[in-house]
C-alpha positions, 0 to 999 in steps of 0.5 A: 744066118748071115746074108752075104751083100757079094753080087756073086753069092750062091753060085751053085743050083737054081741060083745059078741057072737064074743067074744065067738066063739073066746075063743072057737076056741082058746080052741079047736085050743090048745086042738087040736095043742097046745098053740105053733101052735095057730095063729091068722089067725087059730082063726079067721077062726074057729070063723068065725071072721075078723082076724083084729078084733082079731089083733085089740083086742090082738096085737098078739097070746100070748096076746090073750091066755094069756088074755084067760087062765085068762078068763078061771078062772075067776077073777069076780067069787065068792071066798068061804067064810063060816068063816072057813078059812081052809076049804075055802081055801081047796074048792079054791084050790081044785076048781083050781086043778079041773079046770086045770085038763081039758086038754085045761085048762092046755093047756091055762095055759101053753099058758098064762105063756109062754106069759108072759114071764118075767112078771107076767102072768095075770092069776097068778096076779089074783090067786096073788090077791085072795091069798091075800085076803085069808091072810087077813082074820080074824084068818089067821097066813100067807101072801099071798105069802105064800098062793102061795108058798105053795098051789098055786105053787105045784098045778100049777107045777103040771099043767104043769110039772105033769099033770098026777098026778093031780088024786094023788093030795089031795090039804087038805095036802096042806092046812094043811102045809100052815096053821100048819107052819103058827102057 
């Protein structure tokens, strides 16, 4: 028998009721302490786990968070696809900025991108991923990185240096500075 190193192997059964108690002592530990505090004896007795299963799965705390941030926003969900690039990019990007407008999420947010520190974050690969996707839609005139530097990046700068101006954000003005100097 061959054991899969995916983090997101057996879903189904206790495996995944395990799982679940332990992205919510997560969440609640960093709305409580913040991402810094969390340790891996803290989750494991709030999900009323095995510390060594955690170990086992993470490694270690900022493995474990970052892998929970890019949880947080999925990566499998659908991404809007009516025809209408703009407005599809405006629902993305208004969906992330709703998202991390929940404090635990921008909590794991921040949790996740100090993980990573001089590598990708996987949360950010993933917005990376889609942000190409949308570039390589019919009728698009910009890259993917240009999707981050100009949509994504303010969001998340907002996220973590801003939060409190996340209500002000009208992520349309974005879309349009990314779409107009694209032409």
């Amino acid at each position: 028998m061959v054991a899969e190193s995916s983090p997101r192997r057996r879903t189904g059964g206790r495996s995944a009721l395990v799982l679940t108690s332990i992205r919510k002592a997560v969440e609640e530990l960093i709305a409580e302490r913040g991402s810094d505090a969390v340790t891996i004896p803290m989750v494991a007795e709030r999900a009323g786990v095995n510390h060594s299963s955690i170990y086992r799965r993470w490694g270690d705390a900022r493995t474990m968070i970052n892998d929970l941030a890019t949880y947080r926003l999925d990566p499998d969900r659908g991404l809007p696809d009516t025809g209408d690039l703009r407005a599809d990019l405006t629902a993305w990007a208004q969906e992330m900025l709703s998202h991390y407008s929940i404090s635990v999420n921008a909590a794991l947010l921040r949790g996740g991108a100090a993980a990573a520190g001089e590598s990708e974050s996987d949360c950010l690969r993933d917005r990376r991923a889609e942000a190409a996707g949308f570039a390589a839609r019919p009728g698009s005139t910009f890259s993917g990185d240009e999707v981050i530097d100009r949509l994504v990046a303010p969001i998340i700068y907002r996220v973590i240096f801003l939060p409190w101006t996340l209500p002000e954000v009208d992520v349309r003005t974005y879309v349009d500075e990314l779409c107009n100097r694209s032409n």
